[in-house]
VMD Tcl script that draws the C-alpha trace (Angstrom):
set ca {
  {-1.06 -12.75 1.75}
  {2.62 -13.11 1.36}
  {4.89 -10.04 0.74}
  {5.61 -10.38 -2.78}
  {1.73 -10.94 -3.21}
  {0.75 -7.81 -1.06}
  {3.18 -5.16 -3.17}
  {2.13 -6.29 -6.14}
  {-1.43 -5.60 -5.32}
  {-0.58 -1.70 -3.67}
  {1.48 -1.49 -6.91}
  {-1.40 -2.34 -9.50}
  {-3.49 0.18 -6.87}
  {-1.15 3.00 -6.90}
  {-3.19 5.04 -9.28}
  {-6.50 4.47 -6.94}
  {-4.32 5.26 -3.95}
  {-3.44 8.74 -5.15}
  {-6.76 9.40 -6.32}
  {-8.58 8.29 -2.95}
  {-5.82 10.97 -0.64}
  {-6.63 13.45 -3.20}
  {-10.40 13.18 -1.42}
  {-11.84 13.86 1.83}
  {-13.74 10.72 2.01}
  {-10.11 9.40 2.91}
  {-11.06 9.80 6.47}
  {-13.45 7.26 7.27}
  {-13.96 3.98 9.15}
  {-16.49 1.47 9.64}
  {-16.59 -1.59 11.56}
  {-18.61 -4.61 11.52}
  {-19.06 -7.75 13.45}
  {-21.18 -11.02 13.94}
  {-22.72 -12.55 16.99}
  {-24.23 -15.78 17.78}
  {-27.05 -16.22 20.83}
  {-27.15 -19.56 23.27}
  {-29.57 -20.69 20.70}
  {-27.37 -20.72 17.58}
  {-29.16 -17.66 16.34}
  {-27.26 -14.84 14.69}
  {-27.05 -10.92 14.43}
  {-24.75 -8.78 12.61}
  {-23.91 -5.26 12.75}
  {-21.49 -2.40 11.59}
  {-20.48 1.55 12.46}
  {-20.65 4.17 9.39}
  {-17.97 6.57 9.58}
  {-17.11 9.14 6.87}
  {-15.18 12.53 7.44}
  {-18.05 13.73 4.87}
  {-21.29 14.08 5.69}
  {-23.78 11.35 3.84}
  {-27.21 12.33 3.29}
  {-28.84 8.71 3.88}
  {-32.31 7.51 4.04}
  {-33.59 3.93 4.70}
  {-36.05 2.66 2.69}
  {-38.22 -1.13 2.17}
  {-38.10 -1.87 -1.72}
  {-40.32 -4.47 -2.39}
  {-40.21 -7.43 -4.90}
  {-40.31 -6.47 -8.74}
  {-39.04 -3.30 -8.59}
  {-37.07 -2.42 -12.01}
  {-33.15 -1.32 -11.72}
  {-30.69 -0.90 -14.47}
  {-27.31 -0.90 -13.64}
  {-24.61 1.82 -14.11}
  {-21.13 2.12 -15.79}
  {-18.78 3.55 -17.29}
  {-19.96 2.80 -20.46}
  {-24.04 3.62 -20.15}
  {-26.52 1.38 -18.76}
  {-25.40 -2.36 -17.22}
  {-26.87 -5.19 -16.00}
  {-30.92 -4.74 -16.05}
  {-32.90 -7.01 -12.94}
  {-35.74 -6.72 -10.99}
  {-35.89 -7.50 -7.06}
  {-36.35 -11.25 -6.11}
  {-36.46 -10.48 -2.53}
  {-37.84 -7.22 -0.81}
  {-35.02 -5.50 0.97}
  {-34.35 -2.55 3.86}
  {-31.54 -0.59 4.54}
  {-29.66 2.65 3.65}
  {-29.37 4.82 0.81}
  {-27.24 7.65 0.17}
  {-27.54 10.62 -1.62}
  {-30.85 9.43 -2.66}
  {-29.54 6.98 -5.21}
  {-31.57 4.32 -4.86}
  {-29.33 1.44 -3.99}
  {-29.44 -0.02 -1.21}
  {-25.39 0.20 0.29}
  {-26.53 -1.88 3.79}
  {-29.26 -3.72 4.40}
  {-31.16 -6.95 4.86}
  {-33.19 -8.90 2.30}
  {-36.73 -11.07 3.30}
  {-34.62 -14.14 3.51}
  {-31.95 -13.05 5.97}
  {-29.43 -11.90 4.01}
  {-27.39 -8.92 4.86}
  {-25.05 -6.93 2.82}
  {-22.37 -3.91 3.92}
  {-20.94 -1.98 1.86}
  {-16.92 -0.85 3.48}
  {-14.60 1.83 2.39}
  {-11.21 0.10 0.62}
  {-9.17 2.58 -0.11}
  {-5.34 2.16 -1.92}
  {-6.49 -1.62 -2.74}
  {-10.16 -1.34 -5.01}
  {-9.69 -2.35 -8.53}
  {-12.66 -2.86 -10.52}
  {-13.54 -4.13 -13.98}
  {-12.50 -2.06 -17.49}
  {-16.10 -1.90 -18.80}
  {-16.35 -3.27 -22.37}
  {-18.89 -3.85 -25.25}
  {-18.80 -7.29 -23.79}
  {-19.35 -7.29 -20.65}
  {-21.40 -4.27 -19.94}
  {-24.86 -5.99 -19.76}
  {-23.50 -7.85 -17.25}
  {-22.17 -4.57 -14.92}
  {-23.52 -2.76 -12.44}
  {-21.23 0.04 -10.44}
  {-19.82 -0.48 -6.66}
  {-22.56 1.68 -5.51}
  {-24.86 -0.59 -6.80}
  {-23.40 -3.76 -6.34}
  {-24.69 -4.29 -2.61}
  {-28.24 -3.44 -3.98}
  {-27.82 -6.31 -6.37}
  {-26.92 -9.21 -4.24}
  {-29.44 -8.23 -1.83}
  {-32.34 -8.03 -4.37}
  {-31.12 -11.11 -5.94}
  {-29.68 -14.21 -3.03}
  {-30.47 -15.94 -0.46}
  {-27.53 -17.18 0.78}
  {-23.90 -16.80 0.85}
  {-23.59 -20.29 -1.54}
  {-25.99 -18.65 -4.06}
  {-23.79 -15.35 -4.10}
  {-20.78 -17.39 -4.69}
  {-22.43 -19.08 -7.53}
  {-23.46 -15.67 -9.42}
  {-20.16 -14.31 -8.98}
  {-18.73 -14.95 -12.06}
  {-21.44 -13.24 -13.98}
  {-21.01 -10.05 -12.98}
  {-19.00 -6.80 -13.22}
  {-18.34 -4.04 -11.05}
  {-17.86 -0.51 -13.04}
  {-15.56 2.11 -11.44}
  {-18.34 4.78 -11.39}
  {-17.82 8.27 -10.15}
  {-20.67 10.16 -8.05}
  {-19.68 13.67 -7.37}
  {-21.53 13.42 -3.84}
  {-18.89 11.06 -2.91}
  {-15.64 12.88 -4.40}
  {-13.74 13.30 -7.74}
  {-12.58 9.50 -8.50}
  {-14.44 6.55 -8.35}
  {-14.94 5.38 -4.48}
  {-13.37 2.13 -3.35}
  {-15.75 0.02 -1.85}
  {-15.70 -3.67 -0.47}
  {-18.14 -5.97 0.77}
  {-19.12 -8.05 3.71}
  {-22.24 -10.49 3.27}
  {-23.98 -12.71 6.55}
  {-27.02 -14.73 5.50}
  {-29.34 -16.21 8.10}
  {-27.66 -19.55 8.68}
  {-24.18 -17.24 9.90}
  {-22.35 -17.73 7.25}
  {-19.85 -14.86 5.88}
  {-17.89 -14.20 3.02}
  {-16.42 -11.38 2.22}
  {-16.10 -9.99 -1.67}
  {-12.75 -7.52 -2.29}
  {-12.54 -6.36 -6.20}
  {-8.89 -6.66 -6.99}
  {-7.41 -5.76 -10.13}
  {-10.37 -6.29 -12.22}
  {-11.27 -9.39 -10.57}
  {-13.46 -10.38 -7.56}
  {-11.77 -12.05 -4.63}
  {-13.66 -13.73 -2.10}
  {-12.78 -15.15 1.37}
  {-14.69 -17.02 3.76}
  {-14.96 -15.32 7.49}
  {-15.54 -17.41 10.23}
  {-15.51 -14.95 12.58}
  {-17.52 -12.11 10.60}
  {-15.30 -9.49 11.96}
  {-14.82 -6.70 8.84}
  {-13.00 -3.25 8.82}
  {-11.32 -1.21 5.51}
  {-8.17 -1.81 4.33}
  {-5.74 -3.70 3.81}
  {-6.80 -6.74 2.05}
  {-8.80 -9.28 4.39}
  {-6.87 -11.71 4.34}
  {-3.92 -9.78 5.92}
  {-6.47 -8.65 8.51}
  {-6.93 -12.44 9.96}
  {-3.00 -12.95 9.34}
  {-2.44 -9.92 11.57}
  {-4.66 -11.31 14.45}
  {-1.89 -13.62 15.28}
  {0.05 -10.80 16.75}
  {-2.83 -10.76 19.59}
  {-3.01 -14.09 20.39}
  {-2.10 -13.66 23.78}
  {-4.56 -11.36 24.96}
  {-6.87 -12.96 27.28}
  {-10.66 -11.74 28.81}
  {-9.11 -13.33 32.53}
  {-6.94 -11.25 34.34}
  {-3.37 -11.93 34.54}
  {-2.62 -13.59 37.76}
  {-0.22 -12.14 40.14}
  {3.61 -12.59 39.56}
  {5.96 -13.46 42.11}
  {9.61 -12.30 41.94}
  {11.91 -12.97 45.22}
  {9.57 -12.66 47.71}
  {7.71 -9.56 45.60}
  {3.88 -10.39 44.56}
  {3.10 -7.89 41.82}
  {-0.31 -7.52 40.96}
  {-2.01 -5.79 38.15}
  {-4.01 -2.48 38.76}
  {-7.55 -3.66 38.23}
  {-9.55 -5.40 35.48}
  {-8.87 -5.79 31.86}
  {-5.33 -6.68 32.74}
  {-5.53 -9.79 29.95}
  {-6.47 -6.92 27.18}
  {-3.72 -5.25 27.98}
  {-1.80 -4.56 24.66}
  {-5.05 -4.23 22.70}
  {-4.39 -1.53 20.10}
  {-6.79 1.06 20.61}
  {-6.37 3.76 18.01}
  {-8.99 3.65 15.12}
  {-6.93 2.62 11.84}
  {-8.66 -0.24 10.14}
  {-5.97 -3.14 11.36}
  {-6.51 -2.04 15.10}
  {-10.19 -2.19 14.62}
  {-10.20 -5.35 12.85}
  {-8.27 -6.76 15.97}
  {-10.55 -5.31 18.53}
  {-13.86 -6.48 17.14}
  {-12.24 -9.81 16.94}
  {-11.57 -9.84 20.10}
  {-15.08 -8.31 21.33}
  {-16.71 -10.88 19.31}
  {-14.67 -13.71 20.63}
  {-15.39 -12.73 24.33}
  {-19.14 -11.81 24.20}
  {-21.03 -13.99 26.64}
  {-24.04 -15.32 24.10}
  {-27.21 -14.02 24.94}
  {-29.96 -15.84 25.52}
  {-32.10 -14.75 23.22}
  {-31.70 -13.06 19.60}
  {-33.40 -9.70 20.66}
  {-31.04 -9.58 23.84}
  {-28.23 -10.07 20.81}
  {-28.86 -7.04 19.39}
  {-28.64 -4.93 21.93}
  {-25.30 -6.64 23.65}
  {-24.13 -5.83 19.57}
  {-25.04 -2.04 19.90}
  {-23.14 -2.22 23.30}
  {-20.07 -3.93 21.45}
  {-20.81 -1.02 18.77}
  {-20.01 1.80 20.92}
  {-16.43 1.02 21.52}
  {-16.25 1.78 17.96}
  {-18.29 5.31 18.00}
  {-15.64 7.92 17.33}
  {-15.92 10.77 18.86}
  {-15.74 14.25 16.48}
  {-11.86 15.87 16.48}
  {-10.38 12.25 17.23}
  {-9.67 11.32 13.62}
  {-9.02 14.09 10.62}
  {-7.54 14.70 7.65}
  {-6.17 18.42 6.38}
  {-6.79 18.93 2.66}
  {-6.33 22.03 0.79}
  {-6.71 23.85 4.53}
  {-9.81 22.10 5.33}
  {-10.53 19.60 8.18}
  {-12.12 16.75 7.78}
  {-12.91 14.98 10.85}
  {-14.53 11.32 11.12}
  {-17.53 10.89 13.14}
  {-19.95 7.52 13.67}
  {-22.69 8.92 10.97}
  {-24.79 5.45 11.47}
  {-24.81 2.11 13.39}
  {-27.15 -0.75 12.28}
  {-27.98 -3.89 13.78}
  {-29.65 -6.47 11.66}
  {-31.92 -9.40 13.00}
  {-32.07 -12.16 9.95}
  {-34.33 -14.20 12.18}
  {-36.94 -11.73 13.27}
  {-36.22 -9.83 9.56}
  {-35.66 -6.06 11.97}
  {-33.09 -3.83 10.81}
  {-32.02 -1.73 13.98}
  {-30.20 1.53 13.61}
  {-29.65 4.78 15.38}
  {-27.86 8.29 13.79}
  {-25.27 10.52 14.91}
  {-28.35 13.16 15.21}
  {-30.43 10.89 17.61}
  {-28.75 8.46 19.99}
  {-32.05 6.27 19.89}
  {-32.24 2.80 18.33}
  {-35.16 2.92 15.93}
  {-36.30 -0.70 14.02}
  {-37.75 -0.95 10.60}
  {-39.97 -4.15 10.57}
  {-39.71 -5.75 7.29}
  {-42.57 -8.37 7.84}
  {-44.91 -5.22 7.97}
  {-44.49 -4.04 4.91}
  {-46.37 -5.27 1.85}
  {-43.56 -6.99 -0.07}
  {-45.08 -7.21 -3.62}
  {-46.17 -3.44 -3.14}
  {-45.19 -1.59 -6.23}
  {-43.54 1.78 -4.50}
  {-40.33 2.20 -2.72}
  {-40.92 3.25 1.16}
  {-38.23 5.90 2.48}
  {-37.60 8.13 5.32}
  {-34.98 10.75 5.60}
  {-33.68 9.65 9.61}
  {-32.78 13.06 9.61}
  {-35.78 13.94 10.84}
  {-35.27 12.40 14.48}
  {-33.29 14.55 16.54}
  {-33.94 13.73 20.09}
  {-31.46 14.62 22.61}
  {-32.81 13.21 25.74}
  {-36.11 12.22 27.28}
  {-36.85 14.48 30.26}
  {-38.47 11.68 33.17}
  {-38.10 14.53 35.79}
  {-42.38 14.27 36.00}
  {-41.69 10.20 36.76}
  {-40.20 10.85 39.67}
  {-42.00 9.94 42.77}
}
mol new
graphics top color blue
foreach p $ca { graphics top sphere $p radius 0.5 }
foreach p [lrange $ca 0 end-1] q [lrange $ca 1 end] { graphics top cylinder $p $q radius 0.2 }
display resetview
């Protein structure tokens, strides 16, 4: 995005800007990443911070299950599910905000704060609307594949839509969608309209814009995995202090851009596992440098503090259709099998993952 480009678009989003400070959800951050195994096989993941708390449950809604959209206006766009889906909900609304669909697709839904501009709702194209909380729910219920989404894009409408669980003003959301063959594409509403941009490298943070994200990345281009060789100056052989001298210079603060970078660079240097399962797990591994602990990141509003923590990381499996997650409550990665569910069933399953609050597994009696 060039300069001119880039003010105009945090000048048309001034008004969402002040709303969004005005809001303790302004302290959040959430990461996401892909990752390919030695057998061309993909996983994707992402972090869910918020300096709120989110009351989330996953659920499995199958196939034909009614929704009506939500706007501004009244009720939107009206659809049933094409393809059963699993993931999280929040504040029991059901719609699904990140999840995976029965034919690999997988849907995040990102904080975009200072830069989300949805659609004014009219008499014309509010049949065709659903809100941002809903819009994830949509294209998972509805696609595929990322070529299908960016087919249907034209025929829809996101409404600005205010939940009081998540603040005042209408939360700015964008999205990041994988399907099963690992392709990406990444869906920003900007003034009114929908932007989309291809990701090859299916690295996604909050804002700014994406594409000043991968422009960005060009600052880091000379940060290597090897360790920088040992310099010789005059008869002086300076060498560096141990590993990870290549990464040195990696920004390693938590604002969006610095997390963007990181993940990239994560992503870039993972070894590829050999299998898809083994994938997941070197994810949640890649995951953790992105856990933040409580009292790192705040926000003072009104004499409160609001502090960021990692609420929820998911893993998602498009080949072996397992959705892999673990809370801030419970350290333990937990899987939700989607191939044993019934699909056409005609309830929504749920689960508050409240529930599980393990600490740690005592294995002093294993000792021998």
């Amino acid at each position: 995005m060039n300069m001119k480009k880039f003010m105009q678009a945090g000048a048309l989003s001034l008004a969402m800007l002040a709303t969004s400070l005005a809001t303790p959800a302004e302290v959040n951050g959430c990461t996401g990443l892909q990752l390919a195994a030695q057998n061309g096989a993909s996983v994707n993941g992402r972090t869910l911070e918020f300096g709120i708390y989110i009351d989330a449950a996953v659920v499995v809604v199958p196939r034909g299950y009614a929704f009506t959209g939500t706007t501004t206006q009244g009720p939107g766009l009206s659809y049933k599910t094409k393809y059963a889906t699993v993931g999280f909900i929040a504040f029991n609304n059901l719609s699904v905000m990140d999840g995976m669909n029965e034919k690999g697709l997988s849907v995040g839904t990102f904080y975009f704060p200072g830069f989300a501009g949805y659609s004014q709702i009219t008499s014309e194209n509010q049949s065709k609307a659903v809100s941002q909380f809903e819009f994830s729910n949509w294209l998972l219920t509805q696609f595929a594949s990322v070529s299908e989404i960016k087919a249907a894009l034209p025929n829809i409408a996101i409404a600005p839509v205010v939940i009081k669980s998540w603040g005042a003003t209408p939360s700015p959301f964008h999205y990041i969608v994988y399907d099963k063959n690992g392709e990406s594409l990444v869906i920003e509403p900007i003034n009114g309209k929908l932007v989309t941009y291809d990701n090859p490298i299916g690295t996604f943070t909050n804002s700014p814009t994406f594409d000043w994200h991968l422009t960005n990345l060009r600052n880091y281009i000379n940060l290597s995995a090897i360790n920088a060789k040992p310099l010789k100056i005059d008869g002086l052989t300076l060498t560096s202090f141990g590993q990870g001298s290549g990464l040195v210079g990696m920004p390693g603060d938590f604002t969006p851009p610095s997390r963007f970078v990181r993940a990239s660079i994560f992503s870039f240097t993972a070894i590829p596992s050999k299998t898809t399962e083994e994938a997941v797990y070197q994810l949640f591994h890649i995951l953790n440098q992105f856990d933040i602990p409580v009292g790192t990141v705040r926000a003072v509003e009104n004499g409160v503090t609001y502090t960021d923590m990692t609420l929820v990381t998911a893993v998602r499996d498009p080949q072996a259709l397992k959705y892999y997650f673990r809370t801030f409550e419970d350290s333990t990665i937990r899987v939700v099998d989607l191939k044993r569910f019934d699909l056409d069933a005609k309830v929504v399953k749920k689960l508050d993952p409240s529930i599980f609050k393990q600490f740690a597994v005592d294995i002093s009696k294993d000792l021998k």
